[in-house]
C-alpha positions as CSV (number, residue, x, y, z in Angstrom):
1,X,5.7,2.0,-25.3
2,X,7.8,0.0,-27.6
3,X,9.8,-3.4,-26.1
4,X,12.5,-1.7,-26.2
5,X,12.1,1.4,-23.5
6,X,10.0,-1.7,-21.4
7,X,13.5,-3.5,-21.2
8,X,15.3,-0.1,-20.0
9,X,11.9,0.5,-17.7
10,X,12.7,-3.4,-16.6
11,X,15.9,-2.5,-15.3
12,X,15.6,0.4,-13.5
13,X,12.7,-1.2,-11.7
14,X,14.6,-4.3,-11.1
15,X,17.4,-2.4,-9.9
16,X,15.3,0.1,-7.4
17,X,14.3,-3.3,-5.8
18,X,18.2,-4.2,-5.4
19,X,18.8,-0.9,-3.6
20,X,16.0,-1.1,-1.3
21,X,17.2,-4.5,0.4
22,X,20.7,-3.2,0.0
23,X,21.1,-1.9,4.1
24,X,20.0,-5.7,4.9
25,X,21.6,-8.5,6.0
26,X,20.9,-11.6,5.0
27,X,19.9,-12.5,8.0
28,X,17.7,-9.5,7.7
29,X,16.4,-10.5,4.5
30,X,15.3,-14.1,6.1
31,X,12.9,-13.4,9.2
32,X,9.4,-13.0,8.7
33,X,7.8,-11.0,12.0
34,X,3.7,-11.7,11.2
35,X,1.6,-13.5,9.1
36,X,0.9,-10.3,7.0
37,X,4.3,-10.0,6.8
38,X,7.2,-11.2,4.1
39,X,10.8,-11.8,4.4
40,X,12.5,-9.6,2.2
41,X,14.6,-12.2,0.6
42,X,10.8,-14.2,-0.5
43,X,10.0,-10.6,-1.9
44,X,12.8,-10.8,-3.5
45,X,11.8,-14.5,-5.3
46,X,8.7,-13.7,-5.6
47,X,8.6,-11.0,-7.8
48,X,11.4,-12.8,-9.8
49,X,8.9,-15.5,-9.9
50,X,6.2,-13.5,-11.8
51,X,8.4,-12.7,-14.6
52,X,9.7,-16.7,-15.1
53,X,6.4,-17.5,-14.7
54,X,4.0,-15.7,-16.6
55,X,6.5,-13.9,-19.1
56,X,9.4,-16.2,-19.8
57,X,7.3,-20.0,-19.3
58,X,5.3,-18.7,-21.6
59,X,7.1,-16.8,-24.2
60,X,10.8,-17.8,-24.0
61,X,12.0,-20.6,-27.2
62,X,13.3,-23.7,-24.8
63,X,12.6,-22.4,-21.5
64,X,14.2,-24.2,-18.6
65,X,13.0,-23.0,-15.1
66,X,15.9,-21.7,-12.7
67,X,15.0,-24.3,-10.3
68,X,12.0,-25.9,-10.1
69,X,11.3,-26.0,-6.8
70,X,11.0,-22.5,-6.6
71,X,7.8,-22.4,-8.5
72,X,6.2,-23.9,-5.4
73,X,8.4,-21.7,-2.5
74,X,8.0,-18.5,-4.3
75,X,4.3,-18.7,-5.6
76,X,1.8,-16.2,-3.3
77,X,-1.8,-17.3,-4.0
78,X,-2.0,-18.4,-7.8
79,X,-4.3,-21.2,-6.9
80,X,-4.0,-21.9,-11.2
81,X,-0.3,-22.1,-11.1
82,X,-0.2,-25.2,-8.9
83,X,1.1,-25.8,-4.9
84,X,2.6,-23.0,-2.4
85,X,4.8,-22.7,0.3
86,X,2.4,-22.0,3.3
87,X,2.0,-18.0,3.8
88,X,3.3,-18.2,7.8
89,X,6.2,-20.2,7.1
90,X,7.7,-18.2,4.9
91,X,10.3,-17.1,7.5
92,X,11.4,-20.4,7.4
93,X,13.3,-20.9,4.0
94,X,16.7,-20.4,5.7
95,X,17.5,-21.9,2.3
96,X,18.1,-20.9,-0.7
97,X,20.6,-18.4,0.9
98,X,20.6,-15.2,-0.4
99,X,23.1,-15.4,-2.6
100,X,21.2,-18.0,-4.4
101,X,17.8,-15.5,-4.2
102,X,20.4,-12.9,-6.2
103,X,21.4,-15.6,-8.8
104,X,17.8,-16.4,-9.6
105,X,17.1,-12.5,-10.2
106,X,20.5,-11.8,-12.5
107,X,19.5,-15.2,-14.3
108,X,15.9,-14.0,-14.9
109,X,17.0,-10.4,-15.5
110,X,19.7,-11.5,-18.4
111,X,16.8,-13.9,-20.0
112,X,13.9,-11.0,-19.8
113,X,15.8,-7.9,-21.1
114,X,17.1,-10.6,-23.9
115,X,13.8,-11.8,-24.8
116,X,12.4,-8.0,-25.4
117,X,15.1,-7.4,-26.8
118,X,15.1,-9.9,-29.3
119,X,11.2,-10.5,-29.7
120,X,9.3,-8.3,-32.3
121,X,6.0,-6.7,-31.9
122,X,4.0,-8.0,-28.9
123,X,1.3,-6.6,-27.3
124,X,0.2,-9.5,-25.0
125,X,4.2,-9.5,-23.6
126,X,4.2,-5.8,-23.6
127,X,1.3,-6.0,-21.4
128,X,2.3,-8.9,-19.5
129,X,6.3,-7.2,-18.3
130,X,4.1,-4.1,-17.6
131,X,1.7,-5.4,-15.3
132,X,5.1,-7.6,-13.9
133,X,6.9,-4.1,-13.2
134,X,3.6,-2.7,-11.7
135,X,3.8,-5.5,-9.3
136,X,7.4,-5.1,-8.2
137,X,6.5,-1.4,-7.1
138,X,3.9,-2.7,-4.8
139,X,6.2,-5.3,-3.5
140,X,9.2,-2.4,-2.7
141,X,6.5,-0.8,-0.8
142,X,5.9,-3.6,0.9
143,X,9.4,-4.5,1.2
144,X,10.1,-1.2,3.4
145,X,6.8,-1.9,5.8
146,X,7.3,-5.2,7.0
147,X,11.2,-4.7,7.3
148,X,10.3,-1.7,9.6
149,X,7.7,-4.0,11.2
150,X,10.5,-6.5,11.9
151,X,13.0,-3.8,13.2
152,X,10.2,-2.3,15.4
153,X,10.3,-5.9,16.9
154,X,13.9,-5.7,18.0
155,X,14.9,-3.5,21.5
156,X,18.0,-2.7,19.4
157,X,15.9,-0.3,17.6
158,X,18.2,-0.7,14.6
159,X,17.6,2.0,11.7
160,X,16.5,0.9,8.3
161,X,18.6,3.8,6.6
162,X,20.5,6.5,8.2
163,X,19.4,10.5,7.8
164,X,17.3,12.9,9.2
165,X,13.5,13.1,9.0
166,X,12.5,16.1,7.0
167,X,9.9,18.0,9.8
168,X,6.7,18.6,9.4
169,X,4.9,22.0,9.1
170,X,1.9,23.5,11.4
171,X,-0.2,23.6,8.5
172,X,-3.8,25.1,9.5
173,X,-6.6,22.5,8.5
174,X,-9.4,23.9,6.0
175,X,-12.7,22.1,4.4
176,X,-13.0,22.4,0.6
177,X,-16.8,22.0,-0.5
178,X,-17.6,19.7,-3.5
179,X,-21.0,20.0,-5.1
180,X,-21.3,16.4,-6.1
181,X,-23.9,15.5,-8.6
182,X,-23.5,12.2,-10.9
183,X,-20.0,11.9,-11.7
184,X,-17.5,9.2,-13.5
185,X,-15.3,7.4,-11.4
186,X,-12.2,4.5,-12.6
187,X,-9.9,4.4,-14.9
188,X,-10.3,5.8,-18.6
189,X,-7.4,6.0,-21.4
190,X,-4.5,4.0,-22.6
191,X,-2.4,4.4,-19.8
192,X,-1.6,1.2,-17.5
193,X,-4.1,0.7,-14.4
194,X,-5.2,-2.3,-12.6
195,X,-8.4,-4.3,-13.6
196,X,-10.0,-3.3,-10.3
197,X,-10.2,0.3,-11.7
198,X,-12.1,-0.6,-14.3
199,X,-14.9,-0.7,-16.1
200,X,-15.4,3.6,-15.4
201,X,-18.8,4.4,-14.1
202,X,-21.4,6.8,-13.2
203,X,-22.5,7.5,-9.4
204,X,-24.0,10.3,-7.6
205,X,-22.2,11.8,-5.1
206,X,-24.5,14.2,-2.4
207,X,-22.2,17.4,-1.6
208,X,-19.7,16.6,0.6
209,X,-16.7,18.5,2.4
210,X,-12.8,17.1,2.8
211,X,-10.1,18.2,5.0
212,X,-7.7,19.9,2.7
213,X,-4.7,17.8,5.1
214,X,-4.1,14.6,6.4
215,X,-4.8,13.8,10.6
216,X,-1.6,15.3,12.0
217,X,0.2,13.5,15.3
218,X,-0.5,16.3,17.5
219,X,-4.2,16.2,16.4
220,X,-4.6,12.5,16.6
221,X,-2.6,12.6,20.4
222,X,-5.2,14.4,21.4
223,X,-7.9,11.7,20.8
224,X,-5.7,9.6,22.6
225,X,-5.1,11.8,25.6
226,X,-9.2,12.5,25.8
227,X,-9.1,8.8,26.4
228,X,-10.5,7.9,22.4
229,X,-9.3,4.2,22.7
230,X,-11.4,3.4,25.9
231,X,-14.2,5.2,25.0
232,X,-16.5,2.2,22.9
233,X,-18.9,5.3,21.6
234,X,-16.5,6.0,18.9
235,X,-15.9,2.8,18.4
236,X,-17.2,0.0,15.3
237,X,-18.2,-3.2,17.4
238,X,-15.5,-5.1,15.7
239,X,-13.4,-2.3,16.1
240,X,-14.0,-2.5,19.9
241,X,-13.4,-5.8,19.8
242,X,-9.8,-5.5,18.2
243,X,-8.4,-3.0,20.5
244,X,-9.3,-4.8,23.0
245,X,-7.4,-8.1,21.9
246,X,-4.6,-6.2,21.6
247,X,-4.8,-4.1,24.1
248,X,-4.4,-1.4,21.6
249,X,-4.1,2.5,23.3
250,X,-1.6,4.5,20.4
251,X,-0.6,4.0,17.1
252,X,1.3,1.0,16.3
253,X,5.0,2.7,15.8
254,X,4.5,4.9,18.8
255,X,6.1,4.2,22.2
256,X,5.0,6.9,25.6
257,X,8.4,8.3,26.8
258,X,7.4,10.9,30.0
259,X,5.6,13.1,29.2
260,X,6.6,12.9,25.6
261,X,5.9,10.9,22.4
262,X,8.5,8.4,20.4
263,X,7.7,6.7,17.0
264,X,9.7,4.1,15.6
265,X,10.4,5.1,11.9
266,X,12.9,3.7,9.2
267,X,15.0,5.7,10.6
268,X,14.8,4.2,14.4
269,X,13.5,5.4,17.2
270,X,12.6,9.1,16.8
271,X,10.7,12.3,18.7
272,X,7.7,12.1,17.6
273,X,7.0,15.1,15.0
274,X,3.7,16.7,16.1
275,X,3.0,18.6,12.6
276,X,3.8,15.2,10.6
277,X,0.3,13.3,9.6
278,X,-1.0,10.3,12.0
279,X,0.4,6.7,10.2
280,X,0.1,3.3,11.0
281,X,-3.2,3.3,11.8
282,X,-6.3,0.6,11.3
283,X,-9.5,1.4,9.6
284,X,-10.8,1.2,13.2
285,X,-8.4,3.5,14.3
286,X,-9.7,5.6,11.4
287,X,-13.2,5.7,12.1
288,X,-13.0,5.9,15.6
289,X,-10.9,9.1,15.3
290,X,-13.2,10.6,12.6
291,X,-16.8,10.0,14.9
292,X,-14.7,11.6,18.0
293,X,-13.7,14.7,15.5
294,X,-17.7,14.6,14.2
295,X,-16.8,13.9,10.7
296,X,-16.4,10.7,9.0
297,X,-14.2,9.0,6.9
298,X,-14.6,9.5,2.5
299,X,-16.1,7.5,0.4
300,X,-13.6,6.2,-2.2
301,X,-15.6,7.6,-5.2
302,X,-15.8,10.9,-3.0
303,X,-11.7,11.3,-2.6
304,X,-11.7,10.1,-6.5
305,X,-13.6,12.7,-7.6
306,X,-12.2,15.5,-5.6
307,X,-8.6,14.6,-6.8
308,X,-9.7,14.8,-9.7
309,X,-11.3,18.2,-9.9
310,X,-10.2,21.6,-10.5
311,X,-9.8,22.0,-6.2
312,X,-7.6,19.7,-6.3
313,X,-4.8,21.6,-5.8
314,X,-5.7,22.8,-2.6
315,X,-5.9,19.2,-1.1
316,X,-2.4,18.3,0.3
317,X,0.0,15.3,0.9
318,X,-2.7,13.4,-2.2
319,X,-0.1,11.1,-3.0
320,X,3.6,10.8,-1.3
321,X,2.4,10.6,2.0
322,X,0.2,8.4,3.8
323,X,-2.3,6.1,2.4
324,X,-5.8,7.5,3.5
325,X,-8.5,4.8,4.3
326,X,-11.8,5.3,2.7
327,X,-15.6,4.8,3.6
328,X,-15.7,2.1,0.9
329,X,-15.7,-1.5,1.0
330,X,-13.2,-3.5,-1.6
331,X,-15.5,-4.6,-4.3
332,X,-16.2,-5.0,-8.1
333,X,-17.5,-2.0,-10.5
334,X,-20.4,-2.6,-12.2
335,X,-19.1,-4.4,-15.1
336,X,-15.8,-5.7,-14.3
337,X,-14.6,-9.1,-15.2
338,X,-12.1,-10.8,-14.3
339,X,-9.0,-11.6,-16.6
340,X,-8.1,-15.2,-17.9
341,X,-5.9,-17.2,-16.7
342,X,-3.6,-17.2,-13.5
343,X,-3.4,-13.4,-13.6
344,X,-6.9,-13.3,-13.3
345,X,-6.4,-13.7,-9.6
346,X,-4.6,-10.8,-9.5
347,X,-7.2,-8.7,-7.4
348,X,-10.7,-10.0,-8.1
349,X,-10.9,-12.6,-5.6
350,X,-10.1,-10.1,-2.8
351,X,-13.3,-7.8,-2.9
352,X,-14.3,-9.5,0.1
353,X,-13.7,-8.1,3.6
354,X,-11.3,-5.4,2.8
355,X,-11.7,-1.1,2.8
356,X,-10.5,0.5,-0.1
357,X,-7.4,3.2,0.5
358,X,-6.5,5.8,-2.3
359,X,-3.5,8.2,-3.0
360,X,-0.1,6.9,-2.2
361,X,1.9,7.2,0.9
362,X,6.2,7.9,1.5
363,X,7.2,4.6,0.4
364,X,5.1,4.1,-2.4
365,X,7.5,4.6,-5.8
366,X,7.5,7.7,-7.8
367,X,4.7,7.6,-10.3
368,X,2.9,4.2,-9.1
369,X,0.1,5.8,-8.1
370,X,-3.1,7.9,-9.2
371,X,-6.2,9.1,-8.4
372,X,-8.1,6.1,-10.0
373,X,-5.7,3.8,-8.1
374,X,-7.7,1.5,-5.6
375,X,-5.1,0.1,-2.9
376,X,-7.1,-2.4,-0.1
377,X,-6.7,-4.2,3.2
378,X,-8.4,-5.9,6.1
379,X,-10.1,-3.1,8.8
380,X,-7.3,-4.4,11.1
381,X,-4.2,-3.6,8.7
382,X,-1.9,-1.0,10.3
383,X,1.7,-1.8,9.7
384,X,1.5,-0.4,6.1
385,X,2.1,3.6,5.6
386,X,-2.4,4.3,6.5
387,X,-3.3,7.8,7.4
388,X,-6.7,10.0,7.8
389,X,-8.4,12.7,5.8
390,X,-11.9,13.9,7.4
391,X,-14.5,14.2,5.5
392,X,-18.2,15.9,5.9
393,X,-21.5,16.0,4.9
394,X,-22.6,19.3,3.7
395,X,-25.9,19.7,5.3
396,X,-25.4,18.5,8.6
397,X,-21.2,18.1,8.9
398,X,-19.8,21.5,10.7
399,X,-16.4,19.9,9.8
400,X,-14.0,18.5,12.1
401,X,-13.6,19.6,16.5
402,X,-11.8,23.1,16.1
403,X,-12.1,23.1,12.3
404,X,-13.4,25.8,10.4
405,X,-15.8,25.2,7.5
C-alpha cells in the first residue's frame, strides 16, 4: 500500500468512527458507567491522540500540538509518553465539550491526510498510520459496548440505533473432528497483524472435536433453568467466587420477564431470540457452561488451526458474530519481542491475567479480524460482544448434552 490509498483508508476509518457516535448526545458521549468502561467522547480523543502523537510529533515539519493538555487527558497507559488522566475518572472531563473533542479530530484529520499526502516514500509512517487505523477499529468496537453498557444502566431503556434485529435460525449443532498433529500457529506474510501474533510457531495439537456453532440463548437458558449458576461443581473457584459477588444468575443483558426472557441490545429492550448465540458472557460463565454440557472450552491454537483448515467452512458465525473465549491464557509466543518505543506497550505488557478470545463478533468492523487475530480480557470481562463454542477431546469427549458426534 502506497501513502496515498493509506490517506483515503485514513478517512474512511476516521469517518466510520464519526458515524458511530453520531445517535449520541453529548451528554451521551460524556458519562463513563464502569471502570472498564470509556466515555465515547475520550474514545473519541484518544484515538485522535495516537495519530498527533506518534505520527504527526514525530514526523510533521514544525509541529505544534492541538492543545497540550490533552496529551495528558487523552493518553491510555503509555507509561513512555509521560502523565495520564486517571482511568475511572474519565467520566469526569465535562470539559473539553464535544465540540471541542470534534475540532481536535478535523484539525488532526486536515494535518494527517496532508502529511501523507505530501511526504514521499515512508515505510516507518506507512506502518505507523496503519497500526493507528488498526487501533481506531478496536476502539469503534469498543465504542458500541460500553455505550450499550451505559444505556443498559438507564430504566429508560433508550435504543442505541433504531431497526429490527435480524432473527436467528434453529440451526442443529454438529462436532467436526480435527486430527491434530504438530501444526503452525500466528501470523505469516506481509499483511498487517499485531505483534502478539507473532513470531509463527510449531505446537502439537492431540485430536480434538468443535461445535460447528456458537452456544445459542435457548441452549444456554437451559443451564440456567437446571440451576448452572448455583451449582459450584461447574464452577472455577474464582469463578464461584465472582458470581457470587455479584450475585450473578443470567447473562449480563438479560432481564426475567414471566415466564419469558428480555435482552437489552443496541436496539433496546428486546424478546430474547432463542436461536441467536449466548453473548455477554465471562470466561467463568464460559467454562462453567461448557463442564455442565461435558465439553470444554478450545484452546486458542486449537480454534486457529481449525479456521484455518480445509473444514473450515463448515464451522459457522467464525467471525461477525460473537467473540468466542478460548482455553488459553494471554501470553507471549516463543520468540516474541517487544517493539521500541512507546508502541512497544501496545500489548506485551498485558500477557498477564487475561484469556485469549479469537474470531470477531457483530460490532467488530468489516475486515479487522482473522483467524491469527488474538483479542484478550480479564476471566470477569462480559460487557464486550463474548460467546461460546464447545469443544472436545476425541478419545474421551462424546461432545456436548444432546449433541451428536
Amino acid at each position: 500500500m502506497n501513502l496515498a490509498s493509506l490517506a483515503s483508508d485514513y478517512q474512511a476509518v476516521r469517518q466510520h468512527t464519526l458515524a458511530l457516535a453520531a445517535p449520541l448526545s453529548a451528554e451521551d458521549c460524556c458519562v463513563q458507567s464502569m471502570l472498564e468502561a470509556s466515555p465515547a467522547k475520550w474514545h473519541l480523543a484518544h484515538t485522535t491522540w495516537f495519530f498527533e502523537t506518534f505520527v504527526l510529533e514525530r514526523w510533521q515539519a514544525g509541529f505544534k500540538p492541538f492543545d497540550a493538555l490533552f496529551r495528558v487527558l487523552f493518553n491510555s497507559y503509555y507509561n513512555a509518553v509521560g502523565d495520564k488522566h486517571p482511568r475511572a475518572q474519565r467520566g469526569l472531563l465535562t470539559r473539553p465539550g464535544l465540540d471541542q473533542v470534534l475540532a481536535y479530530r478535523a484539525d488532526v484529520d486536515q494535518r494527517i491526510v496532508q502529511l501523507l499526502t505530501d511526504c514521499g516514500p515512508d515505510a516507518e509512517l506507512l506502518t505507523m498510520v496503519t497500526l493507528g487505523l488498526q487501533h481506531e477499529q478496536q476502539h469503534q468496537e469498543l465504542l458500541l459496548t460500553d455505550m450499550l453498557h451505559l444505556l443498559s444502566c438507564n430504566p429508560m431503556q433508550p435504543s442505541y440505533q433504531v431497526g429490527s434485529i435480524v432473527p436467528g435460525e434453529a440451526t442443529p449443532l454438529s462436532w467436526l473432528r480435527f486430527d491434530g498433529g504438530l501444526v503452525d500457529v500466528g501470523h505469516v506474510g506481509d499483511g498487517f497483524c499485531f505483534d502478539n501474533e507473532r513470531p509463527q510457531h510449531r505446537v502439537f495439537l492431540q485430536p480434538y472435536q468443535l461445535a460447528s456453532r456458537l452456544v445459542s440463548n435457548d441452549e444456554f437458558a437451559v443451564f440456567v433453568a437446571a440451576g448452572g449458576y448455583d451449582d459450584p461443581v461447574y464452577w472455577l473457584a474464582e469463578g464461584w467466587d465472582w458470581r457470587t459477588a455479584q450475585n450473578r444468575a443470567h447473562p449480563l443483558y438479560w432481564r426475567s420477564c414471566a415466564t419469558t426472557w428480555q435482552a437489552f441490545t443496541l436496539q433496546g429492550m428486546i424478546a430474547l431470540d432463542p436461536h441467536q448465540p449466548v453473548r455477554h458472557v465471562s470466561y467463568y460463565e464460559a467454562d462453567a457452561y461448557a463442564r455442565w454440557a461435558s465439553a470444554r472450552l478450545p484452546t486458542e491454537f486449537e480454534w486457529e488451526h481449525a479456521a484455518l483448515s480445509h473444514s473450515a467452512s463448515a464451522l459457522n458465525q467464525l467471525f461477525d458474530t460473537a467473540w468466542q473465549w478460548t482455553a488459553s491464557s494471554y501470553a507471549p509466543y516463543p520468540g516474541f519481542h517487544t517493539a521500541a518505543g512507546a508502541v512497544g506497550e501496545y500489548n506485551g505488557k498485558f500477557m498477564v491475567n487475561q484469556y485469549v478470545l479469537r474470531g470477531g463478533s457483530v460490532a467488530t468492523p468489516a475486515g479487522h479480524s482473522r483467524a491469527t487475530y488474538r483479542n484478550f480480557f480479564a476471566a470477569s470481562a462480559c460487557w464486550q460482544f463474548t460467546g461460546i463454542r464447545l469443544a472436545s477431546d476425541v478419545q474421551t469427549g462424546t461432545g456436548g448434552r444432546g449433541s451428536p458426534v
